[in-house]
C-alpha positions in Angstrom: 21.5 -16.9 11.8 25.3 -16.6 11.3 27.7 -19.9 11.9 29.2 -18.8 15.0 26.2 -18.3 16.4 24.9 -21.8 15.3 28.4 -23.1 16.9 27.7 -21.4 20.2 24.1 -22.7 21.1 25.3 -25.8 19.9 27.8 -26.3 22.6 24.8 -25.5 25.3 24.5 -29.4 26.7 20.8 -28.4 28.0 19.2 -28.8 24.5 17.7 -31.9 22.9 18.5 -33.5 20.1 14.9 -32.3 18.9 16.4 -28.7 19.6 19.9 -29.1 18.3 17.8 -30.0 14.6 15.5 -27.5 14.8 18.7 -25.4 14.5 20.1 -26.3 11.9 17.2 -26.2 10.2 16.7 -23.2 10.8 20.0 -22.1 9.7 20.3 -24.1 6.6 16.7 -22.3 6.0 18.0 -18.8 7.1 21.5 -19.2 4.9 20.2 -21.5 1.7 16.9 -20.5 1.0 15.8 -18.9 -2.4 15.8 -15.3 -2.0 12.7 -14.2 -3.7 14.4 -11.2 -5.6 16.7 -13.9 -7.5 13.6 -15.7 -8.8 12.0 -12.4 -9.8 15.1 -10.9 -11.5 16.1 -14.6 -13.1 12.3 -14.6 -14.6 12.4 -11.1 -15.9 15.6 -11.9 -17.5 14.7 -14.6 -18.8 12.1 -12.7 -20.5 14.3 -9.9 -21.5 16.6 -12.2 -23.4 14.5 -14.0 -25.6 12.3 -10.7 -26.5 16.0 -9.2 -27.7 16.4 -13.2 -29.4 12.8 -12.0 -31.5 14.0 -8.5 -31.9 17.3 -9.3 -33.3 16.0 -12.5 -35.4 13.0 -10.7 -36.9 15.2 -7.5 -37.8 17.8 -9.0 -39.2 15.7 -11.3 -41.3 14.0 -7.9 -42.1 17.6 -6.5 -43.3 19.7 -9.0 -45.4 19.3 -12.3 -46.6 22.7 -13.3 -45.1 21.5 -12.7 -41.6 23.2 -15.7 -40.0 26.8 -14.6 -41.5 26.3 -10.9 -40.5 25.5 -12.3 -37.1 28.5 -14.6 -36.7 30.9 -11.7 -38.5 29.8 -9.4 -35.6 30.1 -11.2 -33.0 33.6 -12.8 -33.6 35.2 -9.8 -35.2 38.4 -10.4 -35.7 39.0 -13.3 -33.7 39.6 -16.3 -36.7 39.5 -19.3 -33.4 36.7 -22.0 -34.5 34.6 -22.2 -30.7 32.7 -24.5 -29.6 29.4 -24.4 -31.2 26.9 -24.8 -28.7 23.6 -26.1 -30.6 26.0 -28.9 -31.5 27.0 -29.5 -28.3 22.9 -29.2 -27.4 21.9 -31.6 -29.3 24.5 -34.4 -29.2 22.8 -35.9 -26.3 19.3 -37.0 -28.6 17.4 -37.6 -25.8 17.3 -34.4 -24.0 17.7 -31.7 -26.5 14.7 -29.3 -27.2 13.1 -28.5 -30.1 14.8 -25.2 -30.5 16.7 -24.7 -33.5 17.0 -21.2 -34.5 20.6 -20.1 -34.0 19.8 -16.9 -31.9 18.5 -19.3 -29.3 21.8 -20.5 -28.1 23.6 -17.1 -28.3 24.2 -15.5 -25.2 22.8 -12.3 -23.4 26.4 -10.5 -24.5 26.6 -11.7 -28.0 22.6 -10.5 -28.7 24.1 -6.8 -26.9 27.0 -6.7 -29.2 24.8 -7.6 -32.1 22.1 -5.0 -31.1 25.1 -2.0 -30.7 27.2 -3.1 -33.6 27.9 0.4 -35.2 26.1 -0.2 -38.4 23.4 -2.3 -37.6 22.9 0.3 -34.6 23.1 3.2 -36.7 20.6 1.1 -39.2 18.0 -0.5 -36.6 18.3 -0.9 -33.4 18.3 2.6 -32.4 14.9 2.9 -33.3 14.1 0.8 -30.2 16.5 1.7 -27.4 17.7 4.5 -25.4 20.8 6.6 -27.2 23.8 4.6 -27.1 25.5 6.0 -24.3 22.8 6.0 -21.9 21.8 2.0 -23.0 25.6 0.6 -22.0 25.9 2.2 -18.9 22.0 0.1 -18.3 23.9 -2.6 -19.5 27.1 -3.1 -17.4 24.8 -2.9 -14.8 22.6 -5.7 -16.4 25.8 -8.1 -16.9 26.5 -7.5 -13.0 23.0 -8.2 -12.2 22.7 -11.4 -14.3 26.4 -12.8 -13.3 25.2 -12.4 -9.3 22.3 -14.8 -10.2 23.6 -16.8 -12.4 26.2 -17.7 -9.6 24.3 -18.4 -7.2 25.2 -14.8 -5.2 22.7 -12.5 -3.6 21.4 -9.5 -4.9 22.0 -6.2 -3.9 19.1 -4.3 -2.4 18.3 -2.2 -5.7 18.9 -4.9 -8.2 15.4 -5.5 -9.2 14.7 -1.7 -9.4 17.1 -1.4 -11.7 15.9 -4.2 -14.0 12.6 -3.0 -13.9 13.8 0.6 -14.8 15.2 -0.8 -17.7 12.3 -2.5 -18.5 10.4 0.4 -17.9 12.7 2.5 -20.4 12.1 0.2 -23.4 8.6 -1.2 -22.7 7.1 1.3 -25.4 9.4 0.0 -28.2 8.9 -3.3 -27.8 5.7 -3.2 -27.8 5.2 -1.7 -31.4 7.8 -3.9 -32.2 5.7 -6.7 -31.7 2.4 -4.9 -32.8 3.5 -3.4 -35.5 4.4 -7.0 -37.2 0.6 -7.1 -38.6 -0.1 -3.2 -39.1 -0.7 -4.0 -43.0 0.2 -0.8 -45.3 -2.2 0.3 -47.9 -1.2 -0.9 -51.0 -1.9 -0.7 -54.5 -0.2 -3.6 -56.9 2.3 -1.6 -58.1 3.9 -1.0 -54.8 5.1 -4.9 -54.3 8.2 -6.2 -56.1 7.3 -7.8 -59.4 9.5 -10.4 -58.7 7.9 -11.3 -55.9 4.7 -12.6 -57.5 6.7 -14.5 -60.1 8.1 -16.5 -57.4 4.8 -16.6 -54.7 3.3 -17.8 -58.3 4.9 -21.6 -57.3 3.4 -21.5 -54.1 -0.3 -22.1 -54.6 0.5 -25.4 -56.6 2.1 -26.9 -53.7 -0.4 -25.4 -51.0 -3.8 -26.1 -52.9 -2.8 -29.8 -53.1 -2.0 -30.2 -49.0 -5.3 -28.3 -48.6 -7.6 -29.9 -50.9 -5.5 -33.2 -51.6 -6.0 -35.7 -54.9 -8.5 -37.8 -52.8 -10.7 -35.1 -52.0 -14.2 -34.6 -53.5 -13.3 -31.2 -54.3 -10.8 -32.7 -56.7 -7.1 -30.9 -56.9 -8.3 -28.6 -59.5 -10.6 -26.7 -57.9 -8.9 -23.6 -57.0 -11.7 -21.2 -56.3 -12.0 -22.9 -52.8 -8.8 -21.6 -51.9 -8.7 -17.8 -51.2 -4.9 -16.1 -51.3 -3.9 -12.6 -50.3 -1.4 -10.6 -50.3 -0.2 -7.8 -47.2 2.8 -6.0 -46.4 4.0 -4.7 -43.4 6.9 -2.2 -42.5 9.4 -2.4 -39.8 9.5 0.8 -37.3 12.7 1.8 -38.3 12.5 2.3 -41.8 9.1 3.4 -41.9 10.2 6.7 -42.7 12.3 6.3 -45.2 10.6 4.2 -48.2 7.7 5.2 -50.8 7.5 1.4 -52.4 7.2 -1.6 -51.0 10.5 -2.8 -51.6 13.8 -3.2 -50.2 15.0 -3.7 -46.4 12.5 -3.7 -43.8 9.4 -4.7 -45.4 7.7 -7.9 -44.6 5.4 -9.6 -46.8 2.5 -11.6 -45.6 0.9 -14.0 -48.0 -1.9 -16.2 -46.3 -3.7 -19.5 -48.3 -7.0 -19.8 -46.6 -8.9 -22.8 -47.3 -12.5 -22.1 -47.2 -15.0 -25.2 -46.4 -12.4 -27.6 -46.1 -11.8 -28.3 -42.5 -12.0 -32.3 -42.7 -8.9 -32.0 -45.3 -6.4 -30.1 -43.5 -3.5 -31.8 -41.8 -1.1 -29.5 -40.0 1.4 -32.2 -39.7 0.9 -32.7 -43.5 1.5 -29.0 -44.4 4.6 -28.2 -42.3 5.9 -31.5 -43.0 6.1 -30.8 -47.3 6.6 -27.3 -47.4 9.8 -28.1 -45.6 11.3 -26.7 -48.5 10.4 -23.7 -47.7 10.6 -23.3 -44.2 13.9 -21.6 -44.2 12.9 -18.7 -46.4 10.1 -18.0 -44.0 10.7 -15.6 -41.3 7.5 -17.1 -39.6 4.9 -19.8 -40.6 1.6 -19.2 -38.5 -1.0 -21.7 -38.1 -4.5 -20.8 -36.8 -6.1 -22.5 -33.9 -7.1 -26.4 -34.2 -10.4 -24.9 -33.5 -10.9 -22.1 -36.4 -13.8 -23.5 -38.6 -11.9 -21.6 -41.6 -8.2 -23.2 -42.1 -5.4 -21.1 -43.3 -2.1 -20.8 -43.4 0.4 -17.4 -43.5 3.9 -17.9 -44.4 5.6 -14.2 -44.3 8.9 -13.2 -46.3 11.4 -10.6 -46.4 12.1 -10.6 -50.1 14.6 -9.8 -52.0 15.4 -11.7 -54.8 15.5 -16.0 -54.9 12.5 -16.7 -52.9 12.3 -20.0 -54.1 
């Protein structure tokens, strides 16, 4: 119902009060309410952008040990202006920040774009997953049009959400071996692995066996047979091609402590509490369910060089 419409029943002295307020509750109704396309495009945005947070976190942790820098250096180019940094701002108020810390988490839609076509790391990754370049900014204006009308409060056009699910749609594929392809193990033999890299996993099961089996346990800290470790690798899609060793860029290593027998002597709290050391040279730490009558723990690397 438009205003002047509204103003002119108004002004008709036969209708009750009742009348007059169903009205306006009709047009604040009619005018106000939640379109439903801006809660479905919002959600699968929301979606979108912290899929792309995973993609560009996991690949870059993949790629160089200085990830955070080669983030930071890509998004602010040339521009030498100390912003405001918004985890900071975040958490200054204690008692309503989240418990998100990762730094991807408070960059924006734009940033994780620029990231994602940056000339080299395009060239080096990201290609791999999206459509060729030209094709994927042209979807992207389009996006930043889309998301700017909802993020403002604005109505969508008529063929907004077709044209986020297209986009969808055109990367759905990729993203899904991106994500599956995180625990396709490649056959091994011992040689393939980085010597180095069982020098330094060689300091892990010291700290791990003690958390699992602990100095009060009856099993007694030294008795190591009850702990079963093993060693996988994975490969990133986009240099699946192009290696022969397991080495290097784009391979992720997956070493998992499982405690066999030992479920009564396993605190979660305790193991992610003192291998805090570690967390940060950890692309992931996964815990099993509270419910798994085997315990274990994975911590996963991309290693090269000063694990520990």
């Amino acid at each position: 119902m438009e205003l002047s419409k509204l103003n002119t029943l108004m002004n008709d002295h036969s209708l009750s009060i009742d009348d007059l307020h169903d009205l306006i509750k009709l047009y604040f109704d009619s005018e106000y309410r939640l379109p439903n396309d801006s809660t479905f495009i919002f959600a699968k945005l929301w979606q979108l952008e912290n899929i792309l947070r995973d993609l560009v976190y996991l690949e870059l942790r993949s790629y160089s040990n200085d990830w955070i820098n080669l983030i930071n250096n890509v998004i602010s180019g040339n521009d030498s202006n100390k912003k405001r940094d918004p985890k900071e701002s975040d958490k200054k108020l204690g008692y309503m920040s989240t418990t998100q810390n990762n730094p991807l988490s408070y960059k924006s839609l734009g940033e994780l774009w620029k990231v994602i076509i940056n000339k080299t790391l395009w060239n080096d990754i990201f290609q791999y997953y999206f459509p060729p370049k030209n094709i994927l900014e042209t979807k992207l204006n389009e996006l930043y049009v889309i998301r700017n009308r909802i993020g403002h409060s604005r109505k969508p056009h008529d063929d907004d959400v077709d044209r986020v699910n297209q986009f969808l749609k055109d990367i759905d594929n990729k993203i899904w071996e991106f994500i599956t392809s995180y625990h396709e193990y490649r056959s091994q033999s011992i040689e393939d692995f980085d010597v180095n890299l069982f020098l330094d996993i060689a300091n892990l099961p010291t700290q791990i066996i003690e958390l699992y089996v602990g100095s009060n346990s009856i099993l007694g800290r030294n008795q190591y047979s009850r702990l079963n470790i093993t060693f996988d690798a994975s490969v990133r899609p986009w240099v699946r091609e192009k290696i022969e060793k397991l080495q290097g860029q784009g391979v992720i290593y997956h070493v998992t402590f499982t405690g066999m027998f030992m479920k009564n002597f396993i605190s979660y709290e305790k193991i992610l509490e003192q291998t805090d050391g570690l967390h940060d040279k950890c692309l992931h730490i996964l815990l099993p369910n509270r419910d798994d009558l085997v315990r274990s723990i994975e911590l996963t690397f991309s290693y090269s060089g000063n694990l520990l």
